[in-house]
C-alpha positions in Angstrom: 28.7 12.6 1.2 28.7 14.0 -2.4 26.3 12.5 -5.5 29.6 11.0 -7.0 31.3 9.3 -3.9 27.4 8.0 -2.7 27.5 6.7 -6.0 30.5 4.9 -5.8 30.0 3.7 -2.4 26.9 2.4 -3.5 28.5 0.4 -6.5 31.8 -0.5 -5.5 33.8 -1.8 -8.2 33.0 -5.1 -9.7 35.1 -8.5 -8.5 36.8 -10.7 -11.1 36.6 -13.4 -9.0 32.2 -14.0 -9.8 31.3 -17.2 -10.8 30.0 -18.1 -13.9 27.2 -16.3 -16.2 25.4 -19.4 -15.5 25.1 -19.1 -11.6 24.6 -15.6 -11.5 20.7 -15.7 -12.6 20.4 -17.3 -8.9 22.7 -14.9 -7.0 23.3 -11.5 -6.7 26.7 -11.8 -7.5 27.5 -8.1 -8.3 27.9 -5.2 -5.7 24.3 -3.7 -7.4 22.3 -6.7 -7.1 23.7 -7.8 -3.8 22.1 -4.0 -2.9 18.9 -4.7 -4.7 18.4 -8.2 -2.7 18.8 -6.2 0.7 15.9 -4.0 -0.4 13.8 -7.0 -1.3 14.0 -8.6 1.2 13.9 -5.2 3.9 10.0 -4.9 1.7 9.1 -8.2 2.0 10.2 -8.3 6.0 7.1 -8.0 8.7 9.1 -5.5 10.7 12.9 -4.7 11.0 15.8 -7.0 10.0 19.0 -6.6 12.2 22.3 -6.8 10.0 23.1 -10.1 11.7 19.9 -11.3 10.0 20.4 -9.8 6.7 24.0 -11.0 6.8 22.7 -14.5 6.8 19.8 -14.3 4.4 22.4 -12.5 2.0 25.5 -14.5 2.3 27.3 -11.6 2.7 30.3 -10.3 5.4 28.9 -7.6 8.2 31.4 -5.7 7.3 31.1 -4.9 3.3 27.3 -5.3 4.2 27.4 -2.4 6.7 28.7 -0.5 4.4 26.3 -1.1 1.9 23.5 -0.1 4.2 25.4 3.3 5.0 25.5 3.9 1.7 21.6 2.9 1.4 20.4 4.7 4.5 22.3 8.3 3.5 20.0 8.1 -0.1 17.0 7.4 1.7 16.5 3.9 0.5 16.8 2.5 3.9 16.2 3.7 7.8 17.1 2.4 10.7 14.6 1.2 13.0 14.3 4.2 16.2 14.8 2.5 19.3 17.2 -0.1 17.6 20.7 0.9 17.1 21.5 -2.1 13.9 18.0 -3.5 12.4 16.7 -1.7 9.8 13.6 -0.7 7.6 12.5 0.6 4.0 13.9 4.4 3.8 11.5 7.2 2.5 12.8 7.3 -1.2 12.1 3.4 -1.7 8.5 4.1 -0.5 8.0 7.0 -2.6 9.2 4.6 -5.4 7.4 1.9 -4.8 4.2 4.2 -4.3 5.2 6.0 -8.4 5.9 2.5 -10.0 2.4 1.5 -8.6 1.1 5.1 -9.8 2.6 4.9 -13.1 3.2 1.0 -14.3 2.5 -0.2 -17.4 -1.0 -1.8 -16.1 -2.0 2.0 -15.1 -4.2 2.3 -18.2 -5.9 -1.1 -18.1 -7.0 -0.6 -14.4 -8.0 3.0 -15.7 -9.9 1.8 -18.3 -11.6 -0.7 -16.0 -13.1 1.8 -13.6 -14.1 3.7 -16.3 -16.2 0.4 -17.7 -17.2 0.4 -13.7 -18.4 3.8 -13.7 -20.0 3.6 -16.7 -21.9 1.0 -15.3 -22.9 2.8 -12.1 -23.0 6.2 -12.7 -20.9 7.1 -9.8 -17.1 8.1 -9.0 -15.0 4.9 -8.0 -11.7 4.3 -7.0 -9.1 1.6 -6.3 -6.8 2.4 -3.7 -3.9 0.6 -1.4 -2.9 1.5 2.5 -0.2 3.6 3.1 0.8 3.7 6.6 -2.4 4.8 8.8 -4.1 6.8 5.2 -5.9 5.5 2.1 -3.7 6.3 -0.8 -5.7 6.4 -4.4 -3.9 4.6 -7.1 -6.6 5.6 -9.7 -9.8 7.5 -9.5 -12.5 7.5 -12.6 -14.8 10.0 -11.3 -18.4 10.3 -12.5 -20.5 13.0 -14.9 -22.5 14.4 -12.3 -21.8 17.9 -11.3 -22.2 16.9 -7.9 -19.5 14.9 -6.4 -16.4 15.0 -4.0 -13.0 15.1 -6.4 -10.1 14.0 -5.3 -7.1 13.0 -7.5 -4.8 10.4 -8.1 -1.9 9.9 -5.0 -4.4 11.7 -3.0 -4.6 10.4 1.0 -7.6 10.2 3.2 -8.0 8.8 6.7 -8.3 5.0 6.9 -10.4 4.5 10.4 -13.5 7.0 8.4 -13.3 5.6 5.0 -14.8 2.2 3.4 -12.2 1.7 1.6 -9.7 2.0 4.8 -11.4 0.4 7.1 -11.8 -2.8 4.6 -7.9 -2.5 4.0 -7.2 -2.7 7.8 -9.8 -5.2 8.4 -8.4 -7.7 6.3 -4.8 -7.3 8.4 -3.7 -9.6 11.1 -5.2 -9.1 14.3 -2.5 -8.4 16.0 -1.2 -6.1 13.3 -4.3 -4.4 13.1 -4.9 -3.8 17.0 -1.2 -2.2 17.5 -1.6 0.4 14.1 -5.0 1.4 15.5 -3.2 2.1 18.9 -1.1 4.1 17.0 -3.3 6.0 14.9 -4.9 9.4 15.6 -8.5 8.8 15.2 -9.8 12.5 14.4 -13.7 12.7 14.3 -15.0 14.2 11.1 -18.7 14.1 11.8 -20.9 12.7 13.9 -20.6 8.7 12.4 -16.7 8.4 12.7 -15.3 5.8 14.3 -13.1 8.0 16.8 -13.1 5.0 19.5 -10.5 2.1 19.4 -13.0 -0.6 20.7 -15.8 0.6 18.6 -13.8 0.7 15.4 -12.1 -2.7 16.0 -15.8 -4.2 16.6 -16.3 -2.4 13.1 -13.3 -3.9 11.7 -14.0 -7.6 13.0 -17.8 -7.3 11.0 -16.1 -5.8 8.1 -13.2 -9.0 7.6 -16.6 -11.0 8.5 -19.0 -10.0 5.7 -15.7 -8.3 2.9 -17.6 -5.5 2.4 -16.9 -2.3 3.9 -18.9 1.1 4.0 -18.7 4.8 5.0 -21.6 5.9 5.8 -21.1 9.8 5.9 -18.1 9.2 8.2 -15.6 11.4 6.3 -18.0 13.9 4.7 -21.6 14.4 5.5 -23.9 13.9 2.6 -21.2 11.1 0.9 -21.8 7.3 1.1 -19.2 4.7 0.0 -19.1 1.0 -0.4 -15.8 -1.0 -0.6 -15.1 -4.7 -1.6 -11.2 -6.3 -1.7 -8.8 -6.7 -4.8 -7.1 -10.1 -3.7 -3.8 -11.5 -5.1 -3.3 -14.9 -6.5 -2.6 -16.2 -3.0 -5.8 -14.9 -1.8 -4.2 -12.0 0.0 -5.7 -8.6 -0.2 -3.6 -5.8 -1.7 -6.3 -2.7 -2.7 -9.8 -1.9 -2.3 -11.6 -0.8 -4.8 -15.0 1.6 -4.5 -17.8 3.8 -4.9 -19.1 6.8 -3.4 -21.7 9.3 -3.9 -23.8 11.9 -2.5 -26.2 10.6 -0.6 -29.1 12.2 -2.5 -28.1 10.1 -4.9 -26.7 7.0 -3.6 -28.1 5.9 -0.6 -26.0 3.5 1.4 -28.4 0.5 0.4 -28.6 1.7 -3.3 -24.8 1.5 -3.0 -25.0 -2.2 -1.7 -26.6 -3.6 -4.5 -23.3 -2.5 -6.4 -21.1 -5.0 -4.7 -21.7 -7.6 -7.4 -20.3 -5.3 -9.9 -17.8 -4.3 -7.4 -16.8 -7.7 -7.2 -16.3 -8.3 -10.9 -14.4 -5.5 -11.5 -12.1 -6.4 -8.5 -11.5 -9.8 -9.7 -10.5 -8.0 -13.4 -8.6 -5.5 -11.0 -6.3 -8.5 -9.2 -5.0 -9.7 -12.8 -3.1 -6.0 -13.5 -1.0 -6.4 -10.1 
């Protein structure tokens, strides 16, 4: 299919037969918004929707909304779920934009500005960062003066099951959730303190949801030390971590513990910019 007809399948040509201004502010009367609603709620979904399902939560005929997600699923906005010949999932190029309008919002610079009051504070690099699939993917990253330090930029990844930061994002998961990514997840030892067992790291995991704090201690890189605390929404659920690290010539592991106050506050400053 060509950029003009995926176009036009996408947006099919507007009805004259919508209901009034008035009603249209609570439903998606046009073709565009009835295509926007799918992708709502296919991101706010816990695993696939069949089209039966999104059918009934749309309001909308299998027929015109099969076509819809043909048109969807050949730009990458939606994917259909392997194993599962009609329930679907987000696509690759909704996650990609999701991931750049987190990246590059509008609060981009007062989050930046708070880790730079952070690091200010502590004197080391710090981070905020969300979970993206099994990896640790860094919104922002302030890093500090020193010469000495491990750099790594903005929409950089880095194993969740060896990172504070990671392991606090998957600790604060359901259970059941949790248990079936870690199944899933390649745990690659990186030194001689990784968590490369399943058992061992969901023990790790159940202390980490107990205490909400997380740390690496030189399980990614020897010689670095980290310490993580939540950023929680306004519904008390947790949707980053934000961090510190340093060498540990420098920041020793319970140096980097007496941060978590300061951590804390800045988290809390964090959650009002999402």
């Amino acid at each position: 299919m060509d950029t003009r007809a995926e176009t036009e399948a996408f947006i099919e040509p507007e009805s004259t037969d919508n209901a009034p201004l008035a009603d249209q502010s609570a439903r998606a009367e046009t073709p565009t918004l009835r295509a926007f609603s799918v992708l709502e709620h296919l991101v706010a979904a816990k695993g696939a929707l069949s089209l039966a399902e999104l059918a009934s939560i749309i309001g909308q005929p299998k027929a015109s909304l099969h076509r819809m997600l043909q048109s969807l699923e050949a730009g990458g906005f939606v994917a259909r779920e392997p194993g599962q010949k009609n329930a679907y999932v987000i696509g690759p190029r909704l996650e990609r934009l999701g991931i750049d309008v987190m990246m590059h919002s509008g609060a981009r610079r007062q989050r930046h500005a708070i880790l730079e009051r952070l690091v200010a504070d502590l004197g080391e690099t710090c981070n905020l960062s969300m979970l993206h699939d099994t990896q640790v993917l860094y919104l922002d990253r302030c890093e500090s003066p020193w010469a000495l330090r491990l750099e790594l930029k903005p929409g950089s990844h880095v194993p969740a099951h060896c990172s504070a930061s990671g392991k606090l994002l998957l600790a604060m998961m359901p259970r059941d959730e949790r248990s079936a990514l870690i199944r899933a997840m390649r745990l690659e030892r990186f030194t001689p303190n990784t968590f490369d067992e399943p058992n061992l790291l969901e023990a790790e995991l159940d202390r980490i949801a107990h205490k909400g704090i997380a740390v690496d201690d030189e399980e990614f890189v020897l010689g670095i030390a980290c310490v993580a605390v939540p950023v929680f929404d306004s519904r008390g659920k947790c949707i980053a971590a934000i961090a510190v690290h340093g060498p540990v010539s420098r920041m020793t592991l319970s140096r980097g513990l007496t941060f978590v106050p300061r951590l804390q506050e800045a988290a809390a400053a964090l959650a009002d910019t999402f």
